[in-house]
ROPA-339514 format. One record per residue (C-alpha): residue in one letter; x, y, z. Coordinates in steps of 0.05 Angstrom, whole numbers, padded with zeros to 5 digits, always signed. Layout:
// residues N
AXYZ/...
// end
This chain:
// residues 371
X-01536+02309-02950/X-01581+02364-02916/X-01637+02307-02895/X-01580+02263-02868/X-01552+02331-02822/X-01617+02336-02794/X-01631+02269-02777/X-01576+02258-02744/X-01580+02332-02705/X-01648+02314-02685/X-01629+02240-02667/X-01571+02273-02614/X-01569+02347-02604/X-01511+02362-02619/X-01476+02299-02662/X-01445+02231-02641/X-01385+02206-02682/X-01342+02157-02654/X-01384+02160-02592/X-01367+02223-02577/X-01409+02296-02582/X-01383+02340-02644/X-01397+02403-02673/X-01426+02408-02747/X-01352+02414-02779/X-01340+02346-02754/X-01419+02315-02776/X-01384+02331-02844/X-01324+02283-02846/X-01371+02236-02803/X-01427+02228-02859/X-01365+02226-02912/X-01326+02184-02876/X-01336+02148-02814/X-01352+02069-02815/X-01420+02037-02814/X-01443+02047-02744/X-01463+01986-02701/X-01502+01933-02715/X-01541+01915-02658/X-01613+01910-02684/X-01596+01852-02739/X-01562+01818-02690/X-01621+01823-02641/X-01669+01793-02686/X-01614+01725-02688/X-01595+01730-02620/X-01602+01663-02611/X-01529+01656-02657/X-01494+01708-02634/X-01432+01720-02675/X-01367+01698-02655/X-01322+01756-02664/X-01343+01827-02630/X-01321+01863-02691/X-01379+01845-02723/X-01417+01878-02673/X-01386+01943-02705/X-01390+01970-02635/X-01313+02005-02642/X-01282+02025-02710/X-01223+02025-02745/X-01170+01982-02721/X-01203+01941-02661/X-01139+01946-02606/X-01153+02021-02617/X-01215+02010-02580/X-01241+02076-02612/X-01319+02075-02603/X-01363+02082-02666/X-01413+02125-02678/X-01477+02128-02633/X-01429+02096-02575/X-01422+02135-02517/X-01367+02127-02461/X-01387+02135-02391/X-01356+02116-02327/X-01390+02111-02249/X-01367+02133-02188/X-01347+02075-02149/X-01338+02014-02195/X-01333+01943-02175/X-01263+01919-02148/X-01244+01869-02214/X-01167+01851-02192/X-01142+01922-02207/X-01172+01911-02279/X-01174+01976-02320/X-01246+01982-02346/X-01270+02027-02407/X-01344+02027-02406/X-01401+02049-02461/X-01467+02047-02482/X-01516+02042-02543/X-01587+02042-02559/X-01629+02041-02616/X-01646+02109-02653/X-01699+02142-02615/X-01709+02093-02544/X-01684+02123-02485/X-01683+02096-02410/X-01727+02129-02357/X-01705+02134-02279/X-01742+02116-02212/X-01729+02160-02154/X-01678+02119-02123/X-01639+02132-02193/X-01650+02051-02219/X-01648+02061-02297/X-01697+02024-02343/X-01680+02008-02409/X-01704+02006-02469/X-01701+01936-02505/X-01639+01934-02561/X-01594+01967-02507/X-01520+01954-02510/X-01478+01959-02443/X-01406+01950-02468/X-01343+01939-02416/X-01271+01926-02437/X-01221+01893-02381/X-01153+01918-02396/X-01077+01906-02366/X-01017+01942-02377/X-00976+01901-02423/X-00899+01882-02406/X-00885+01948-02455/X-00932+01986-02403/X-00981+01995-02468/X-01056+01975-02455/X-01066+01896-02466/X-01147+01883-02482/X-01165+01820-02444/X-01242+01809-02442/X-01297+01852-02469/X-01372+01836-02433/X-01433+01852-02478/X-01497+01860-02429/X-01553+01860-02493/X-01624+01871-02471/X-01656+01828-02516/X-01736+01820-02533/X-01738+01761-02466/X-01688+01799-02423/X-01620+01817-02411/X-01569+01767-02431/X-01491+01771-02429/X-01438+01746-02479/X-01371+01754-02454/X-01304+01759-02519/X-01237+01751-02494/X-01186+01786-02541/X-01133+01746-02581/X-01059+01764-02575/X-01052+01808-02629/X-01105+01850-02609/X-01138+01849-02671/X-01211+01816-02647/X-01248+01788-02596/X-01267+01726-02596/X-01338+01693-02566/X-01321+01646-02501/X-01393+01628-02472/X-01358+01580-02436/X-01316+01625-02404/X-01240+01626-02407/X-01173+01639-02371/X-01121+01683-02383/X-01047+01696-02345/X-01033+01761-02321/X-00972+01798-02295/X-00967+01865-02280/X-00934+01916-02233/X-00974+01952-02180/X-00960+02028-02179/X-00933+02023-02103/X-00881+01967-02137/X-00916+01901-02114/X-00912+01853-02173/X-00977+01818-02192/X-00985+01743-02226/X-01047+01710-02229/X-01093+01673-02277/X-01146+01717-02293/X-01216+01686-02302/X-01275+01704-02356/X-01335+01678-02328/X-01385+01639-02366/X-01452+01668-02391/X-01478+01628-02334/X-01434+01656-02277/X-01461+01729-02292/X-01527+01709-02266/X-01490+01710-02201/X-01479+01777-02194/X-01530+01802-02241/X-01589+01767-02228/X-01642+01801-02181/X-01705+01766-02167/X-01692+01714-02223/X-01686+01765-02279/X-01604+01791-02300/X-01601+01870-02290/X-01549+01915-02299/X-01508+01939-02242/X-01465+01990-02253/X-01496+02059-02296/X-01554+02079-02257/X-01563+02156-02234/X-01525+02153-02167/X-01461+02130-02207/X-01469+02172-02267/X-01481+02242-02234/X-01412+02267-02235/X-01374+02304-02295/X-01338+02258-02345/X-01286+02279-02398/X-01313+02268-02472/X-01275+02292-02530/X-01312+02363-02527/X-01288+02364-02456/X-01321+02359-02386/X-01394+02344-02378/X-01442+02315-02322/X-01468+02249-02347/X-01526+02250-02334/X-01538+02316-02367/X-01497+02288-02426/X-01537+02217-02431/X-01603+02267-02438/X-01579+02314-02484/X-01561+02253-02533/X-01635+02229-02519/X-01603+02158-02486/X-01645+02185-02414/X-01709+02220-02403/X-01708+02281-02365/X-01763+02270-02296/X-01785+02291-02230/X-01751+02218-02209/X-01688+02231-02245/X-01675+02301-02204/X-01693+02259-02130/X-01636+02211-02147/X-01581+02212-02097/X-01509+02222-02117/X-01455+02169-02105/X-01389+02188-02065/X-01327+02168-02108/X-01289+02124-02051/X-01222+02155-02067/X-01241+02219-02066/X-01249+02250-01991/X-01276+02317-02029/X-01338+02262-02047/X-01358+02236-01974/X-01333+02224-01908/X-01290+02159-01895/X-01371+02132-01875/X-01404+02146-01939/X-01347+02129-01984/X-01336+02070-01945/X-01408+02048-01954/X-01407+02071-02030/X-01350+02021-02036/X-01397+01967-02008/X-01454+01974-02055/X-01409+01969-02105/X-01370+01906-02093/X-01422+01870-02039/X-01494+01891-02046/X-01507+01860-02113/X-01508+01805-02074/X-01522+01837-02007/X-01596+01868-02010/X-01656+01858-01987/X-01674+01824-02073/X-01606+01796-02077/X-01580+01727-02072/X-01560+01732-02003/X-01616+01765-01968/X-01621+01704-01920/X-01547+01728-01894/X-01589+01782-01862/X-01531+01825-01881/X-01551+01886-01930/X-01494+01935-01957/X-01538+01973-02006/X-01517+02053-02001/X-01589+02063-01982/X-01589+02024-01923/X-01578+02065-01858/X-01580+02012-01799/X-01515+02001-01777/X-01540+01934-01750/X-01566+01913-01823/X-01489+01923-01838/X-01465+01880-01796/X-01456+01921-01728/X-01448+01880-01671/X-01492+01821-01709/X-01467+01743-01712/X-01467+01716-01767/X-01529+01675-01792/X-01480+01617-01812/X-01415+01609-01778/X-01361+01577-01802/X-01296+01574-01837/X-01320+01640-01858/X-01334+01679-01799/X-01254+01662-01779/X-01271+01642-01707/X-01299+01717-01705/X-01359+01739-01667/X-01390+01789-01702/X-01390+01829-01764/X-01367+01888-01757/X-01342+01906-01679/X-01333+01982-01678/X-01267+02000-01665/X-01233+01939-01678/X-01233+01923-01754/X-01185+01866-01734/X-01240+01833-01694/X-01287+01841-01748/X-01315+01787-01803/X-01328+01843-01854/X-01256+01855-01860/X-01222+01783-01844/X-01265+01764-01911/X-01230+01826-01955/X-01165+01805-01939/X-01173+01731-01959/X-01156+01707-02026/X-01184+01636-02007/X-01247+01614-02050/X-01282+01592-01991/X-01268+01652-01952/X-01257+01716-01992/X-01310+01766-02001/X-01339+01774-02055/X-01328+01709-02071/X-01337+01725-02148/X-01294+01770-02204/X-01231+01774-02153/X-01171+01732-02142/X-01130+01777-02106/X-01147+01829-02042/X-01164+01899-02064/X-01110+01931-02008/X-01147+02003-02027/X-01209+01987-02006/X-01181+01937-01949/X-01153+02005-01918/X-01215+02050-01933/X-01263+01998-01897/X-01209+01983-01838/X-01215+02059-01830/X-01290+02061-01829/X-01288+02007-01777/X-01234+02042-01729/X-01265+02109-01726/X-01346+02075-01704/X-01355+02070-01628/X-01396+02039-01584/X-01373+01963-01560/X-01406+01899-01573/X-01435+01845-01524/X-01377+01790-01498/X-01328+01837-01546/X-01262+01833-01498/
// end
């Protein structure tokens, strides 16, 4: 018993059980009783099978719709999160017993090959209880990262493997009282590449230092992530960690101005795509948080392709008229061929509609031929 206290204490610090930190009275019942933690690395070494229900990943324990995290899983959350059709998301994170990730100074995470990047979609149910609809595995295997997206059954119970993506029908109410119905839609394994692939190699989007660096509340209360992801050992501590910048949280005026919470909200819903790596560099239109060019964002610029797009609009963004303004006219569309982004939403995010719309009233200056 004593050698397994002290491997685990030196593994984490303090000690993980059911993803969460714990003091030694807890490691106690954990060793005793807790399940099996997860079981990543067999799986790894059969990747190419992956199995077809997520319990088997052992990722969560006890009863799965509890969505209680298992040992050696940590929750974490990020600042601004991508717009998913007022999806609830639970996010967490595992990696193999002594690998951690290591930081650049812009705060761009690599890690360490066996990671797990776990994130649950949820709804509220007609009862107003949770209702689990998709869980999204993002395994970083020995060639790369690869994604395997489960959609949960109706009872809750398990998730099942849909590599071929699946749809789902969702109705829920809207806190302000506006009724939502709409098929929701699990992308394949092919469709992440979309989003997630950067110069022809799938990356992770979301946890990354700028994201992280705010407090979080674990089950030994409130913590800074990042401190908390070092003091497990999943991050090492550097010179390029401390130079990261910090995200604004676009809700939260106490964050940013209306600008930099504006253009937090556009790295995380556009610039996936929108960089100067991404997918649509040739748009010439980059919404990365560390670009500072108001013209790279769209300022007074036409478009590079017009079209049904552009709405018969001149320009991107025409300060002081968000009306007049292409960024916008694409946020409020829900058609296919219009809406921006163009992936993981059905419906307009009104939220961030009226955080951009505000970003775009308060910027002055006029644009050429701009009535």
């Amino acid at each position: 018993m004593k050698r397994i206290i002290s491997s685990l204490y030196s593994r984490f610090g303090m000690l993980l059980c059911s993803g969460m930190l714990v003091g030694l009275s807890a490691l106690l019942l954990c060793v005793s009783g807790c399940a099996e933690g997860p079981d990543v690395m067999r799986i790894l070494a059969r990747l190419d099978d992956p199995p077809e229900k997520l319990s088997t990943w052992r990722l969560f324990r006890g009863e799965m719709k509890s969505h209680t995290l298992n040992q050696g899983v940590l929750p974490y959350d990020i600042a601004t999160p991508l717009f998913s059709d007022y999806a609830t998301k639970y996010r967490a994170v595992w990696m193999p017993p002594g690998k951690k990730a290591t930081s650049d100074e812009k705060g761009v995470f690599s890690f360490p090959e066996g990671t797990v990047l776990i994130k649950t979609f949820a709804y509220p149910d007609t009862s107003g209880s949770k209702r689990l609809v998709e869980t999204r595995l993002l395994v970083h295997s020995a060639t790369g990262w690869e994604a395997f997206p489960y959609v949960w059954n109706k009872e809750q119970t398990d998730a099942t493997l849909a590599l071929v993506g699946d749809t789902t029908d969702v109705k829920w109410s809207h806190p302000s009282g506006k009724e939502y119905a709409f098929t929701y839609v699990v992308p394949n394994a092919n469709e992440c590449k979309n989003c997630h692939e950067i110069q022809k190699k799938l990356r992770p989007l979301g946890p990354k230092a700028p994201q992280l660096n705010h407090s979080f509340t674990y089950d030994d209360g409130e913590a800074n992530q990042i401190k908390r992801w070092i003091e497990v050992g999943f991050l090492e501590d550097s010179a390029a960690l401390q130079k990261s910048p910090v995200m604004p949280n676009w809700l939260d005026p106490k964050t940013g101005s209306v600008a930099e919470r504006a253009r937090a909200y556009l790295d995380a819903n556009c610039s996936h795509c929108h960089q100067r790596t991404g997918p649509a560099s040739n748009s010439a239109l980059y919404l990365d948080y560390a670009t500072t060019d108001p013209a790279d964002w769209g300022v007074c610029k036409h478009p590079v392709a017009a079209g049904k797009g552009a709405g018969d609009l001149r320009y991107g963004i025409v300060p002081g008229q968000p009306d007049k303004s292409i960024l916008l006219f694409r946020m409020l569309s829900d058609e296919p061929e219009i809406r921006m982004p163009e992936l993981g939403r059905v419906v307009a995010h009104q939220e961030g509609i009226e955080l951009i719309r505000a970003w775009i009233q308060e910027m002055k200056g006029t644009c050429p031929e701009t009535p």
